[in-house]
C-alpha positions as CSV (number, residue, x, y, z in Angstrom):
1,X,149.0,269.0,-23.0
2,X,146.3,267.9,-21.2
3,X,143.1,266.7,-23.0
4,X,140.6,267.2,-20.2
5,X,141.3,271.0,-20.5
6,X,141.6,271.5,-23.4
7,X,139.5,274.8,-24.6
8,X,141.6,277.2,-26.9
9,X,142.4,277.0,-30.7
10,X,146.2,276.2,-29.7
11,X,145.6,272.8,-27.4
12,X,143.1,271.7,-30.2
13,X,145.6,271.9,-32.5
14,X,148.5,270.0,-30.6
15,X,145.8,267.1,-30.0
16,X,145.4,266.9,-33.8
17,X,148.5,266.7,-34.8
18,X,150.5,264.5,-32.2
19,X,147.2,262.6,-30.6
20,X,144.6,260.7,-32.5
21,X,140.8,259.8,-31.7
22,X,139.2,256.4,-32.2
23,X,137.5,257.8,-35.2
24,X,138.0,260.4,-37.5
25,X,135.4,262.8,-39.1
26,X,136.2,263.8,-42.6
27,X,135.6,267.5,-44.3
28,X,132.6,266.2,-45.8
29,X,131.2,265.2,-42.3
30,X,132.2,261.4,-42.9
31,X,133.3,259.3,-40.4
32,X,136.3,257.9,-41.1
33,X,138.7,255.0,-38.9
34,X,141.4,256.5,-36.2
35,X,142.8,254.1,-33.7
36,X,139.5,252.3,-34.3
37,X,139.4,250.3,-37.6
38,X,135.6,249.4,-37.3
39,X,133.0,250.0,-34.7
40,X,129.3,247.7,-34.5
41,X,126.1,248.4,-32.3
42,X,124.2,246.4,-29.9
43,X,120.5,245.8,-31.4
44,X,118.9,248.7,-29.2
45,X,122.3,250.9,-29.9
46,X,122.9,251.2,-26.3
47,X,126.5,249.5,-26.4
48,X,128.7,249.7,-29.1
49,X,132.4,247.8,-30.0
50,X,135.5,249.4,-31.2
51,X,137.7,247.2,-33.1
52,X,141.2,248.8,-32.0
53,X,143.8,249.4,-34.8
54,X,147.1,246.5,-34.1
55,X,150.8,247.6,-34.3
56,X,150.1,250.9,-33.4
57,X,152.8,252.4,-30.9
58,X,153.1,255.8,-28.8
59,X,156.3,257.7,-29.4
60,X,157.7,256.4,-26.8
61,X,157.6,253.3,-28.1
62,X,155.0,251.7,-25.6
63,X,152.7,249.8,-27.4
64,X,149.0,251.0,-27.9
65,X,146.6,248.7,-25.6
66,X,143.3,248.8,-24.4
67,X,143.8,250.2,-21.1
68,X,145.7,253.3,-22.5
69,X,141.9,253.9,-24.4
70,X,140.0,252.6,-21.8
71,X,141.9,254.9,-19.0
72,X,141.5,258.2,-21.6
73,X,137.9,258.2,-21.9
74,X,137.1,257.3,-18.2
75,X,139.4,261.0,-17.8
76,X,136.5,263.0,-18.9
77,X,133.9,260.3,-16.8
78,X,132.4,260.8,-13.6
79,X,131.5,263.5,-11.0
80,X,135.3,264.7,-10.6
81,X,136.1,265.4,-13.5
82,X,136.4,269.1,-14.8
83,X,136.9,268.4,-18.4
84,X,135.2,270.3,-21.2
85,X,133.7,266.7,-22.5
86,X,132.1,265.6,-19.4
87,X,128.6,266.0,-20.9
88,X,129.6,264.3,-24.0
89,X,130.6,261.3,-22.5
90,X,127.5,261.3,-19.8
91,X,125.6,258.8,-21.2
92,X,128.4,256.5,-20.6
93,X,128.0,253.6,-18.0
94,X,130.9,251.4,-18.6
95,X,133.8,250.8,-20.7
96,X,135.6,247.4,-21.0
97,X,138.1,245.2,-22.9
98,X,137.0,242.8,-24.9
99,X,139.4,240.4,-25.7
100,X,142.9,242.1,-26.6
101,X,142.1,244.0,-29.9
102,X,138.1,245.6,-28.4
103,X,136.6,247.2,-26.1
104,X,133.0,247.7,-25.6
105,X,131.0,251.0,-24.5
106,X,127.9,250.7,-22.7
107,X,125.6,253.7,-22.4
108,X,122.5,254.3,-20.3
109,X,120.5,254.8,-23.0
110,X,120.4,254.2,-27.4
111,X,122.6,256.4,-29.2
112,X,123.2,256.4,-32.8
113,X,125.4,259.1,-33.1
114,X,128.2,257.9,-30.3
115,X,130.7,257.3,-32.8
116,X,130.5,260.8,-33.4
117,X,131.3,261.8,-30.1
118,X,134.2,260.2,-30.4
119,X,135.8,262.5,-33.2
120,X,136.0,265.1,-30.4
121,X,139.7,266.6,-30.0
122,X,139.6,266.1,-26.6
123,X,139.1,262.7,-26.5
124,X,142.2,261.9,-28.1
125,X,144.6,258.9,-26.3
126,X,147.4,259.1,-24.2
127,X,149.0,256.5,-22.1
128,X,147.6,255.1,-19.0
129,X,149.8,255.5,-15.8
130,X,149.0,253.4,-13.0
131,X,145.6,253.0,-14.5
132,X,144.8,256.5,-14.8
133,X,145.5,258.9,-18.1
134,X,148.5,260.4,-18.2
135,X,147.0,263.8,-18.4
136,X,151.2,265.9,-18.5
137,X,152.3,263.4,-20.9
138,X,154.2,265.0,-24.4
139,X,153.6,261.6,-25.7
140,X,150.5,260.2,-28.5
141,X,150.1,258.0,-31.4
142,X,149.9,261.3,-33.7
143,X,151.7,262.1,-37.2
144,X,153.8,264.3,-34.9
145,X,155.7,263.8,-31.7
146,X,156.0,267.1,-30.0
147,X,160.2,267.7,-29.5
148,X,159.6,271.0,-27.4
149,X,156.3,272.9,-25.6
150,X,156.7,276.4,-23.9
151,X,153.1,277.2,-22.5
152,X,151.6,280.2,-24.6
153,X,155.1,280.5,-26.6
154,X,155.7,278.0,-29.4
155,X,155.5,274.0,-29.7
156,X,158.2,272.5,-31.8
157,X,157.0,268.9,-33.5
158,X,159.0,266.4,-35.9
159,X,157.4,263.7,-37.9
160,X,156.7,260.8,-36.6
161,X,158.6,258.2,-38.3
162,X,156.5,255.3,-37.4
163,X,153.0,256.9,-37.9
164,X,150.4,253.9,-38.6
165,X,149.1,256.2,-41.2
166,X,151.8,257.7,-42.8
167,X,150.8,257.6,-46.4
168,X,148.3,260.1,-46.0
169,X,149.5,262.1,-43.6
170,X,152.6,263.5,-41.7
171,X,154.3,265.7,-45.4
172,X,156.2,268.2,-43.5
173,X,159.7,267.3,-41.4
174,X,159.1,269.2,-38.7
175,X,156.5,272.2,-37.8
176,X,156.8,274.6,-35.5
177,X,153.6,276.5,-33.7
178,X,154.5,280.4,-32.8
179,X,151.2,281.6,-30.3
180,X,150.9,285.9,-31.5
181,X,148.5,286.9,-30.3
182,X,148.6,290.7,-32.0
183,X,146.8,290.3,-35.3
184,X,149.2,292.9,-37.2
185,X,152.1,290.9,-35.3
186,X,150.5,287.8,-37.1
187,X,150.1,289.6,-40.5
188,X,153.5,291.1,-40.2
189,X,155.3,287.3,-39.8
190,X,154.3,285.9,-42.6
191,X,154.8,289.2,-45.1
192,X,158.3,289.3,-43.6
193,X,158.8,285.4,-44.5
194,X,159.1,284.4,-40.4
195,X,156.4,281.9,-40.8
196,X,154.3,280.3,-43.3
197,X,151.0,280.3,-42.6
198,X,148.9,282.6,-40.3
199,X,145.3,281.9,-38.4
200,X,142.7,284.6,-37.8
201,X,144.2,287.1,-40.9
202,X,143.0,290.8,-39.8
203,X,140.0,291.4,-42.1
204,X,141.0,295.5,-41.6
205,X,144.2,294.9,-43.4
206,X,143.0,291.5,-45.5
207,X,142.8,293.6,-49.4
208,X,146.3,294.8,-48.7
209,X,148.0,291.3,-47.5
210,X,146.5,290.3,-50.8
211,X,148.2,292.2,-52.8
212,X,151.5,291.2,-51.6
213,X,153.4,288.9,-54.1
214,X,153.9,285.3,-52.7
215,X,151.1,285.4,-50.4
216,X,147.8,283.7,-50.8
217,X,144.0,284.1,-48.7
218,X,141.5,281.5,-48.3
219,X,138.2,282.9,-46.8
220,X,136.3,279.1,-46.1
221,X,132.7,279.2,-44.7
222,X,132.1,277.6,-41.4
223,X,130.3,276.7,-38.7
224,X,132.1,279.0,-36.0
225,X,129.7,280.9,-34.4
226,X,129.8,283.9,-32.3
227,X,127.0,284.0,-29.1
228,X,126.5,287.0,-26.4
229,X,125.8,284.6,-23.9
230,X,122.6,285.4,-21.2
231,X,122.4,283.0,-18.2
232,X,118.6,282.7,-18.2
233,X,118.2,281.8,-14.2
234,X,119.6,285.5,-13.6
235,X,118.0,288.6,-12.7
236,X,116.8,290.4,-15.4
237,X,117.2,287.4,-17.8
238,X,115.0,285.1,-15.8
239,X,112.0,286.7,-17.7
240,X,111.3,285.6,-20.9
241,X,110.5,288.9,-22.6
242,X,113.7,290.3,-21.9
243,X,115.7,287.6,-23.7
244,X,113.4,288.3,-26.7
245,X,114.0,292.1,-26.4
246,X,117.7,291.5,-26.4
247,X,117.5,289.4,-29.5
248,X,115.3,291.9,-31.5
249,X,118.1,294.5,-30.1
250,X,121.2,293.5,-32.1
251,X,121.3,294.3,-35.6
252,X,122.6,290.9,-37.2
253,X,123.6,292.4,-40.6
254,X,125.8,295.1,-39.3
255,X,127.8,293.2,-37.8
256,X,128.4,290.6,-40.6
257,X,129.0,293.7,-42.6
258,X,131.4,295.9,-40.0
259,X,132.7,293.3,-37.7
260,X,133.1,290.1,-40.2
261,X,133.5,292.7,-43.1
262,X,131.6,290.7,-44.6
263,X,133.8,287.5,-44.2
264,X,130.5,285.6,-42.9
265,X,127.0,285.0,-42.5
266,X,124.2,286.4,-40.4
267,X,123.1,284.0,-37.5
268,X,119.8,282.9,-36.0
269,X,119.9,282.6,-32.3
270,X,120.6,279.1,-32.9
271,X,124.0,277.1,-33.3
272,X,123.4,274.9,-36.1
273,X,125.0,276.5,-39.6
274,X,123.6,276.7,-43.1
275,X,125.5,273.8,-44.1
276,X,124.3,271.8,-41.2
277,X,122.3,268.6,-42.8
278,X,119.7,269.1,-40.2
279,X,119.6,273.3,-40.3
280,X,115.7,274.1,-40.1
281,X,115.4,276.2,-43.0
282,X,111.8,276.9,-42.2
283,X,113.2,279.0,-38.8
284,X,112.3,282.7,-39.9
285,X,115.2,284.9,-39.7
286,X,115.1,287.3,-36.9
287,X,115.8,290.9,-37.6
288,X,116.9,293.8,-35.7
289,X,113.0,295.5,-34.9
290,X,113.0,298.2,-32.2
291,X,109.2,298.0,-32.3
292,X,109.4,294.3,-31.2
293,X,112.0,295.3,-28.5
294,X,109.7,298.0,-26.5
295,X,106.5,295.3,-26.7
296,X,108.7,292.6,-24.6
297,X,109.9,295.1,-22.4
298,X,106.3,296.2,-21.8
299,X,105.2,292.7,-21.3
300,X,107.7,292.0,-19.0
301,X,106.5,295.3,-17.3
302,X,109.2,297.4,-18.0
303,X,109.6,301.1,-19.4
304,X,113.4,300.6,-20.0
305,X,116.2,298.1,-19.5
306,X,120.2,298.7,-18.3
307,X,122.0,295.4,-18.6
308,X,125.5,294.5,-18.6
309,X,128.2,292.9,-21.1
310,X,131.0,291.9,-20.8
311,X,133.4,291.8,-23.6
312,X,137.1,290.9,-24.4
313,X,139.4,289.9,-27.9
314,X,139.6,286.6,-26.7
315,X,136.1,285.8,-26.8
316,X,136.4,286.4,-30.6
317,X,138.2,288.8,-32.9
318,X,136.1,292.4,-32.7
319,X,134.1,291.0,-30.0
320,X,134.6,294.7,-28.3
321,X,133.7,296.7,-31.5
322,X,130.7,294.2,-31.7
323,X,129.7,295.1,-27.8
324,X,129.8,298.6,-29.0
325,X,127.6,298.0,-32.0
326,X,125.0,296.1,-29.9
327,X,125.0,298.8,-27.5
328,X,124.4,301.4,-30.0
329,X,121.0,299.4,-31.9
330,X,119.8,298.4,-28.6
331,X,120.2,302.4,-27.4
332,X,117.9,303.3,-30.0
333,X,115.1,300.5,-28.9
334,X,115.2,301.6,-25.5
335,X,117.5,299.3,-23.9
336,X,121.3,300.3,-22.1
337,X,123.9,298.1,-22.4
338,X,126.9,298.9,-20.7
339,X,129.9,297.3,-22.3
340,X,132.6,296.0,-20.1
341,X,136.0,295.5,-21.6
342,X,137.7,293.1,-19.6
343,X,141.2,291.8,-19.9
344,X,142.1,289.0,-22.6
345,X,144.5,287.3,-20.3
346,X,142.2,285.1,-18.1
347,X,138.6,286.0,-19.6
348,X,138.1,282.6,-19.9
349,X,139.0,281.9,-16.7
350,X,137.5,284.4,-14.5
351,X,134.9,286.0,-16.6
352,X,132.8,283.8,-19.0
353,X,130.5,281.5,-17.6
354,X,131.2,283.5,-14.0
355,X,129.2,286.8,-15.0
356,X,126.0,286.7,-16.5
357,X,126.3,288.3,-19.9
358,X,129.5,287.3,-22.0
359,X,130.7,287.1,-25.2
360,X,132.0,283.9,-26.3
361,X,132.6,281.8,-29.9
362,X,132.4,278.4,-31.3
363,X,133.6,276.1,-33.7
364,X,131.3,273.4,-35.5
365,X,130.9,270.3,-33.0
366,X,130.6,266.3,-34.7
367,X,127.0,266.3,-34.4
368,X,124.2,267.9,-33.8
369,X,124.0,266.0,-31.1
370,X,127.3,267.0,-29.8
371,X,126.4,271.0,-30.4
372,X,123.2,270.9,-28.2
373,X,124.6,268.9,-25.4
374,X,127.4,271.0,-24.9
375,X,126.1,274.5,-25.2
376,X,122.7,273.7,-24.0
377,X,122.3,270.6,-21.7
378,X,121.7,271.0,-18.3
379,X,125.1,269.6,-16.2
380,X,127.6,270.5,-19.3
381,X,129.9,272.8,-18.2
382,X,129.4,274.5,-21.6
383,X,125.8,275.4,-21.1
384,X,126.9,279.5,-20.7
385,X,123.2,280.2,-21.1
386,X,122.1,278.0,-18.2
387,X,119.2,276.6,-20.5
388,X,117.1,273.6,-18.9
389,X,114.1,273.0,-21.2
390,X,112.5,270.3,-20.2
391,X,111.3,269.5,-24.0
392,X,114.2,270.2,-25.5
393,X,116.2,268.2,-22.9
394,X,113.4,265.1,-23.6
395,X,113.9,265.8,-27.5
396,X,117.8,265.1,-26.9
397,X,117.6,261.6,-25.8
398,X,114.6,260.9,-27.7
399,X,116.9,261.7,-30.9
400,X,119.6,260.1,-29.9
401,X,117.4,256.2,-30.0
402,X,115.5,257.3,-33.3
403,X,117.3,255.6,-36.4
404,X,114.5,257.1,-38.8
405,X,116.4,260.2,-40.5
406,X,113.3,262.1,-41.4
407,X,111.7,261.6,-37.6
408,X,115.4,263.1,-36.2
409,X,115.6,266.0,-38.2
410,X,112.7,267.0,-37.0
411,X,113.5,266.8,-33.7
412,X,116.5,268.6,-34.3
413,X,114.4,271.2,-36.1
414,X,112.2,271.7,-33.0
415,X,115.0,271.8,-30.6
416,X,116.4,274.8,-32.9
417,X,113.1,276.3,-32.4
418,X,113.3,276.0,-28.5
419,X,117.0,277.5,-28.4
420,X,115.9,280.6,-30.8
421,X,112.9,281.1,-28.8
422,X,113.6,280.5,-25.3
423,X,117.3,280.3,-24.5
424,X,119.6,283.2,-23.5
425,X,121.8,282.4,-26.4
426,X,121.8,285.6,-28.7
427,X,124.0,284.4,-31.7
428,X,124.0,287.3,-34.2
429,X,126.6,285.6,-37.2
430,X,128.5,282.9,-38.1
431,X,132.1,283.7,-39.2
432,X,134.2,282.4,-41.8
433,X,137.7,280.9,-41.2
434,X,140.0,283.5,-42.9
435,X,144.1,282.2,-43.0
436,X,147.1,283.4,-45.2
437,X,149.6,281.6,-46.7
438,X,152.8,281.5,-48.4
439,X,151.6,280.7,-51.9
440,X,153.9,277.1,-51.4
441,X,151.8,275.7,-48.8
442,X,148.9,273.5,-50.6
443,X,146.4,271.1,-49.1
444,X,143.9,269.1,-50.4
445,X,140.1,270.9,-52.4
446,X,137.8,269.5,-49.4
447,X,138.9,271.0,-46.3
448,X,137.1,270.7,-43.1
449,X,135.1,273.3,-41.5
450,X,135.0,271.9,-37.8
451,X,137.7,273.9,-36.7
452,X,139.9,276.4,-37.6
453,X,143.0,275.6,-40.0
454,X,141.4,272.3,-41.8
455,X,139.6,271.3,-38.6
456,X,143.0,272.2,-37.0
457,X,144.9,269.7,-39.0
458,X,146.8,271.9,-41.1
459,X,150.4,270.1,-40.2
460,X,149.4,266.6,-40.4
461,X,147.0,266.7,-43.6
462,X,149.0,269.9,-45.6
463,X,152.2,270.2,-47.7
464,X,155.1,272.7,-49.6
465,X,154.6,272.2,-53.6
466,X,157.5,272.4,-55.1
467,X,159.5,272.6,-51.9
């Protein structure tokens, strides 16, 4: 329930569907109006106005006011706060009301892409209590108000009768959100008729499911990547050379082929998809070359290399076949890695972004803006690889003030360049987002590939034909 910590698939999708953000992003990358109807710039884009959406109400009935947005994005402001969006909102310096129906952001610097940042699930709105978010609260100004929440269990929501947006939204009477964790479990549900639509469909048994009568599979490209994560101010990954010979140690193509079965693309050490408007497509494609390996070892004056990984479900599905795979390239290049299984319960927690080589995913940020501050700017709590490039880290805020699209795409085309070439991120493909359905459930042609599910908002934007 609460925003400032949200991280898993399950809290994104609760903050879509009974929270709203002050702007919306649409599949095609759009931005769209949330509980902002219009939003203007200063001259030098430093400060920008939100015009806030009138007659808008929580479910509780309290009326939607300033403070309630003013109070929510201050959560994820200032040197306590532990939430995931920290970084994004950094650049922040002050937000005020403006008369009863604005409110004004200043940031420390120009930023053309702000309203962007405010797409993010996690800065959705809740009420202010005592001039702080209410960060327990059930209640939002979503197409859903949640009746029922059992932590890692189920969340029960019914419509919201009084959703401002309600002819484009909000088709279903009432939805109900059952966590299974087992894939087969998940496969199992939905062929049995328990539920009607499954997440994360188990690409082993995918051919079969599609054979069963009633039952439909969409397989929709995306920007979810998968990364085995080194922190580069760590023994042996401090040295440049042995980031590089872990990168030319994974064989990118098998694992699209046995892991993703397939159900994917090959990635490129970098987090910005094919799709991406600003994707460098000059970046040469790194391939699995043992050669390459043993000449960074040797320059970083080694004869051989024993590193470990550590793996788990959670970090992504087959993320422990995958560590297995790695290990097996990288044995033949001269390199051990020993695979750690570690429990799913708590990896997150006590594992990733606590040892020094993880495995971890990703779903498609806003921007590209958004991407490389959270995974790869100093201070974000995101940054798994520890990367501080002092170019790259100029090239940020530099982009962020330059209006000329040609000029920015550049410098998002260099700082691709830097991550591939001197981060610890080793990103070896890009999966697809592969659900199942009761052949019943229909949503609109475009759907959105910045999160799982329609960009997670598969109850508020889908419907039952012929229900």
């Amino acid at each position: 329930m609460d925003p400032a910590s949200v991280v898993y698939d399950t809290a994104y999708l609760t903050m879509a569907t009974a929270r709203n953000t002050l702007v919306n992003v649409e599949p095609n990358g759009d931005l769209s109006p949330g509980l902002a109807v219009k939003w203007e710039p200063s001259a030098d884009v430093t400060q920008w106005t939100f015009e806030i959406r009138q007659g808008v109400a929580f479910h509780s009935g309290k009326k939607l006011e300033a403070e309630d947005i003013i109070a929510s994005l201050n959560l994820h402001r200032g040197e306590d706060s532990t939430s995931p969006a920290k970084s994004l909102m950094e650049p922040v310096t002050e937000i005020a009301a403006d008369g009863g129906n604005k409110i004004v952001v200043k940031l420390s610097g120009p930023n053309v892409d702000f309203p962007a940042v405010l797409t993010d699930l996690r800065l959705v709105i809740v009420p202010a209590k005592d001039g702080k978010a209410d960060r327990q609260t059930l209640d939002g100004t979503g197409a859903y108000v949640i009746e029922s929440f059992e932590p890692g269990q189920r969340i029960r929501f019914k419509r919201n009768p009084n959703y401002w947006d309600a002819e484009n939204a909000s088709f279903f009477d009432t939805a109900e959100v059952i966590v299974i964790t087992d894939a087969a479990a998940r496969m199992n549900a939905l062929r049995s008729g328990q539920v009607d639509v499954i997440n994360l469909a188990d690409l082993k048994t995918l051919n079969m499911l599609k054979r069963v009568p009633g039952i439909k599979v969409e397989d929709v490209p995306s920007g979810r990547f998968y990364i085995f994560g080194m922190m580069s101010d760590a023994d042996p990954y401090k040295d440049k050379n042995v980031r590089q010979a872990l990168k030319y140690a994974i064989n990118r193509q098998e694992m699209v082929d046995k892991i993703l079965l397939g159900h994917g693309t090959v990635g490129n050490d970098q987090p910005l998809d094919r799709a991406h408007k600003y994707f460098d497509k000059s970046l040469v494609q790194r391939e699995y070359d043992p050669d390459k390996v043993r000449f960074h070892l040797k320059q970083a004056g080694l004869s051989e290399l024993r590193v470990s990984l550590s793996v788990a479900e959670a970090a992504f599905p087959g993320a422990v076949a995958a560590g297995s795979l790695y290990a097996a390239s990288a044995e033949q290049a001269g390199v051990t890695i020993d695979v750690t299984r570690e429990p799913d319960d708590g990896y997150f927690e006590n594992v990733w972004m606590k040892k020094p080589f993880t495995a971890d995913y990703w779903t498609k940020l806003a921007s590209a803006d958004a991407q490389f501050t959270q995974g790869f700017f100093p201070g974000s709590p995101f940054n798994e690889t520890h990367f501080d490039n002092a170019r790259f880290n100029d090239l940020l805020v530099e982009a962020r003030a330059t209006l000329d699209e040609s000029k920015r795409s550049e410098m998002y085309n260099e700082m691709q360049r830097l991550v591939h070439e001197e981060s610890g991120a080793v990103i070896p493909m890009f999966a697809n987002y592969v659900w199942a359905t009761k052949a019943n459930v229909a949503h609109s042609a475009e759907l959105s590939t910045k999160g799982d599910l329609d960009g997670f908002r598969c109850i508020e934007r889908w419907w039952f034909e012929n229900a």
